[in-house]
C-alpha positions in Angstrom: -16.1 -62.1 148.7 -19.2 -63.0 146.8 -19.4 -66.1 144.9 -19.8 -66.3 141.1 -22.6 -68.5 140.0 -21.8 -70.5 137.1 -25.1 -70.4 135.0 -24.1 -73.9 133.4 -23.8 -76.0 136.0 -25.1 -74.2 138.9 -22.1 -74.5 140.4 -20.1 -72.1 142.4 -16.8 -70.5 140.2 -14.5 -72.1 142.7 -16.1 -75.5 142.4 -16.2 -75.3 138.7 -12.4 -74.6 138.8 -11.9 -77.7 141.3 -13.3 -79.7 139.0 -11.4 -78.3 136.0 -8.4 -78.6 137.8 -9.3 -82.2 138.6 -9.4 -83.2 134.9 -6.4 -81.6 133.9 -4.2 -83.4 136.7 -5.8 -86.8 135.5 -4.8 -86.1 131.7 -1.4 -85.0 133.2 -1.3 -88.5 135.2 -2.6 -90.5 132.1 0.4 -88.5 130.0 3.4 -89.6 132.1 2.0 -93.5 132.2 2.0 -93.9 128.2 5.9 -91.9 128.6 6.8 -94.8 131.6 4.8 -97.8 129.5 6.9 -96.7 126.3 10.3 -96.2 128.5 9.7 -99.8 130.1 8.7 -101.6 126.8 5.1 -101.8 128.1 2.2 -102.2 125.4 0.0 -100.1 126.5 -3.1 -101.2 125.3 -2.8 -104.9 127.0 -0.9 -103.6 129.9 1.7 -106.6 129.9 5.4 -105.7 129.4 7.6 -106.8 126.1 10.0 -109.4 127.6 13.7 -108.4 125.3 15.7 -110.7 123.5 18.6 -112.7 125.2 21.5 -110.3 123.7 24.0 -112.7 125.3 22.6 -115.9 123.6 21.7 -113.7 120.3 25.3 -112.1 120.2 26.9 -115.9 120.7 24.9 -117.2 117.7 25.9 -114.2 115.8 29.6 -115.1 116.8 29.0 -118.5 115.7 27.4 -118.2 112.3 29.4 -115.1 111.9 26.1 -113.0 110.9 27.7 -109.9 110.6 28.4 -111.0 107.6 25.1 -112.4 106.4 24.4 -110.5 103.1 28.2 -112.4 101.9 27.0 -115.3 103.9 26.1 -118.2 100.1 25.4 -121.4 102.3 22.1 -121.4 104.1 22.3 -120.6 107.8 20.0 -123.7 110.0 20.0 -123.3 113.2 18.3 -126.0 115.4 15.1 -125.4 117.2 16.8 -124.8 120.5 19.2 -121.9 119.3 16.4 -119.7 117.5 14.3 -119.7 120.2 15.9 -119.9 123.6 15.7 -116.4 124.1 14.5 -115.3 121.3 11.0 -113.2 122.3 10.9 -111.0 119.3 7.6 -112.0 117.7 8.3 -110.5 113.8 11.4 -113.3 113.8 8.7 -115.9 112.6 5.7 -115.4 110.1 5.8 -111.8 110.5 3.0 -111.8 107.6 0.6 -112.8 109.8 -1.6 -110.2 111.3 -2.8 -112.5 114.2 -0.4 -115.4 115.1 0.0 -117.7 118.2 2.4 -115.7 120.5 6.3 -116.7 119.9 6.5 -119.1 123.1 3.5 -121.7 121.1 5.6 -121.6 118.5 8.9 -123.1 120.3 6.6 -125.2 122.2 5.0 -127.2 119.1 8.3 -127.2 117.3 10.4 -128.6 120.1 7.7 -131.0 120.3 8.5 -132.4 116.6 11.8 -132.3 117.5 11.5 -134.7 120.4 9.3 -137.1 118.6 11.3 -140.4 118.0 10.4 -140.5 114.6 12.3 -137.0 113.8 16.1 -136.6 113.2 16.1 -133.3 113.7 14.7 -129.5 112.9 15.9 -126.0 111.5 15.2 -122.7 111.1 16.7 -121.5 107.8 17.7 -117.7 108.6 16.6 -115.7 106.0 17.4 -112.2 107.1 19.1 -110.4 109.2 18.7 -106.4 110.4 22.1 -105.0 110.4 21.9 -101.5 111.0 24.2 -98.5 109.6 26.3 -98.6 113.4 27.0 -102.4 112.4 24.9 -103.9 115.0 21.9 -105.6 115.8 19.2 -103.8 117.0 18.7 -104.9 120.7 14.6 -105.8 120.4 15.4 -107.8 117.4 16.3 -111.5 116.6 16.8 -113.1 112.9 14.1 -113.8 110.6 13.0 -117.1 109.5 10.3 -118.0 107.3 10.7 -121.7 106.7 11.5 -124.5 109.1 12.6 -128.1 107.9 11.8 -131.4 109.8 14.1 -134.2 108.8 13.1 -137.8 109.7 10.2 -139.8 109.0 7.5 -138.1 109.5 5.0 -137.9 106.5 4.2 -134.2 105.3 0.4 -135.0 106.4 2.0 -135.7 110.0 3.7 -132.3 109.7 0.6 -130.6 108.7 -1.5 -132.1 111.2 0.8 -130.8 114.2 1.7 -127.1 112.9 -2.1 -126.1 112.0 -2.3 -123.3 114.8 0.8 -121.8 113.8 -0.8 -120.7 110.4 1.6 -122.0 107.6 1.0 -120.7 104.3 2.6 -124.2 102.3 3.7 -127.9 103.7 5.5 -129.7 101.9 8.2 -132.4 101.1 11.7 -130.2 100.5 13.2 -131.9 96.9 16.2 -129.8 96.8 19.5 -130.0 98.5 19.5 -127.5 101.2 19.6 -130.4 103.9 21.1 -133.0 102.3 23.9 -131.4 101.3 24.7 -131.0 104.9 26.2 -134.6 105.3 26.1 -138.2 104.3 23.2 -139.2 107.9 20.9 -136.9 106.3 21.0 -138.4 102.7 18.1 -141.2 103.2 16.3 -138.9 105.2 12.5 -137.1 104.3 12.4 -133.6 104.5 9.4 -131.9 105.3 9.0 -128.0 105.6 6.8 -125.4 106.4 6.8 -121.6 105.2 5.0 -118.8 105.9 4.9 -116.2 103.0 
């Protein structure tokens, strides 16, 4: 059978096809990775997965502050460093204002170091929100929200400032109301510093 020449490319019809062919099985290939990268939590653009939340550590804090029940909930909600982030990996729980922000992990690191510094008594996260969705259930990517931690002990808001820098507070500042020392009578002589994020 004779060949058809392709005017275009000089190329032979059957060549031309190949090649066309060729493309169309790469875009098909390229097609079912975003479908697996999306089915496996996988951001696509950086290639590295999306590690989920603990459910079972999430769900026991849930059971413990009862925050099903959040919106009725009238006394702040602090939980210490170690329960809002040990397994916590959703990074919109913390300064989700921020466009760029260390990754989730930094911030636990450089809070947990406050905590362990001699001169702190200890450190919250004041739960400001929480997603409960029309089933009556958490969603299972997400965690709580927070927007303001507390430091209570001794070290000077300066001090405070100083170590938080790279996680981008908006305000730092000495906390003059009763949120943490209503919480008992070791806290009363204690300073309170906190940061926020807007």
């Amino acid at each position: 059978m004779t060949k058809v020449q392709c005017r275009l490319t000089n190329c032979s019809a059957s060549k031309f096809c190949t090649i066309i062919s060729q493309r169309i099985l790469c875009m098909a290939t390229a097609v079912v990775f975003v479908i697996t990268a999306c089915n496996n939590n996988q951001s696509v653009a950086t290639g590295k997965a999306k590690i989920p939340v603990d459910k079972a550590k999430r769900d026991a804090l849930v059971s413990k502050y009862d925050l099903l029940k959040f919106p009725a909930i009238k006394q702040p909600v602090l939980l210490t460093i170690d329960e809002f982030f040990d397994g916590n990996n959703d990074e919109s729980s913390i300064a989700p204002n921020l466009e760029k922000k260390p990754p989730i992990a930094t911030y636990y690191s450089i809070l947990k170091a406050i905590a362990q510094n001699p001169k702190t008594f200890a450190v919250f996260a004041e739960i400001k929100d929480v997603m409960i969705y029309d089933n009556g259930k958490l969603n299972d990517n997400e965690w709580f929200y927070t927007d303001i931690i507390y430091f209570v002990g001794d070290l000077t808001k300066e001090e405070i400032k100083e170590a938080t820098k790279t996680l981008l507070p908006d305000e730092v500042e000495y906390e003059n109301e009763s949120v943490i020392k209503e919480m008992g009578l070791q806290y009363k002589n204690k300073k309170v510093v906190y940061i926020w994020w807007d």
